[in-house]
C-alpha positions in Angstrom: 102.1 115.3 87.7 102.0 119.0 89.5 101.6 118.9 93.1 99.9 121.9 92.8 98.0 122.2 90.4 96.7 125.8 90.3 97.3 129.0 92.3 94.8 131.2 93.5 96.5 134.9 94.2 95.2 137.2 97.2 91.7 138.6 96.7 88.9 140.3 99.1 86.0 138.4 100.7 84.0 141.3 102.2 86.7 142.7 104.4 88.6 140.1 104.8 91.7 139.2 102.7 92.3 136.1 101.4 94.8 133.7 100.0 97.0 132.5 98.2 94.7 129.3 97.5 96.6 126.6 96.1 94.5 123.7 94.4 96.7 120.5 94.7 96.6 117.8 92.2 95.5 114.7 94.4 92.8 116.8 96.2 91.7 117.5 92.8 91.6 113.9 91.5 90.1 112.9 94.0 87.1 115.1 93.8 86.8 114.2 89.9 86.9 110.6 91.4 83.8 111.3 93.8 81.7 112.8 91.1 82.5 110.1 88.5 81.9 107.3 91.1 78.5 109.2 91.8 77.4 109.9 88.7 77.6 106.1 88.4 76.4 105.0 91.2 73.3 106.9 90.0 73.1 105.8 86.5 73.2 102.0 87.7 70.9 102.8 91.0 67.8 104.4 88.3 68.6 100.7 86.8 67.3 98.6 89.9 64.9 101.2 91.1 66.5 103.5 94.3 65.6 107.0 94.4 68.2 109.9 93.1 67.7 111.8 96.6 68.4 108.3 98.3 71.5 108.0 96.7 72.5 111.5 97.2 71.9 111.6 100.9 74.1 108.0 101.0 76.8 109.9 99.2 77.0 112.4 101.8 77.2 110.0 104.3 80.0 107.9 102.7 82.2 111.5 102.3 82.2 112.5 105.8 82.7 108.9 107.5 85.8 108.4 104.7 87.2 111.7 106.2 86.6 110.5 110.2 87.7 106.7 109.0 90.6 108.1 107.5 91.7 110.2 110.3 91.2 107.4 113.0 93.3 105.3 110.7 96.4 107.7 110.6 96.3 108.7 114.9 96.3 104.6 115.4 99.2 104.1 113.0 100.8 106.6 114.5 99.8 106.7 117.9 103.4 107.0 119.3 103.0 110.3 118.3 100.1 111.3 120.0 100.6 109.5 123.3 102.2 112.6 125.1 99.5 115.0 123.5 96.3 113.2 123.2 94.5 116.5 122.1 96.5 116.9 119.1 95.3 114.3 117.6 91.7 116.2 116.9 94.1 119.3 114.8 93.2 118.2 111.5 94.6 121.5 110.1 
């Protein structure tokens, strides 16, 4: 597979300019895996009675503590690294 797997050129938002945008392969898999796994979790969910917007809101929830989970996991296995410069372990960039 293409690490990248589409390429956005420069174009204009307002004044400002933008780009290139590069779409990478695993970002992208990984947001067809989200969908799927919620588009399931909502089919089975209507099954044994939750509510869509329950399930929805949960969702949310489970996208942004994966992102702060994963982050905590890579600054303690590589804590060495931040040691001298605490504060660069919050650059997420």
């Amino acid at each position: 597979m293409h690490p990248i797997l589409l390429t956005i050129g420069k174009f204009k938002i307002f004044s400002f300019t933008v780009g290139p945008l590069y779409i990478y392969s695993y970002g992208a898999m990984l947001a067809a895996a989200f969908v799927f796994g919620l588009m399931l979790f909502i089919h089975e969910g209507k099954k044994v009675g939750l509510r869509t917007e329950d399930m929805l809101d949960l969702t949310i929830w489970v996208i942004i503590l994966s992102v702060v989970g994963a982050r905590l996991l890579y600054i303690l296995l590589a804590l060495g690294e931040y040691a001298s410069d605490p504060v660069s372990a919050l650059k997420i960039y």
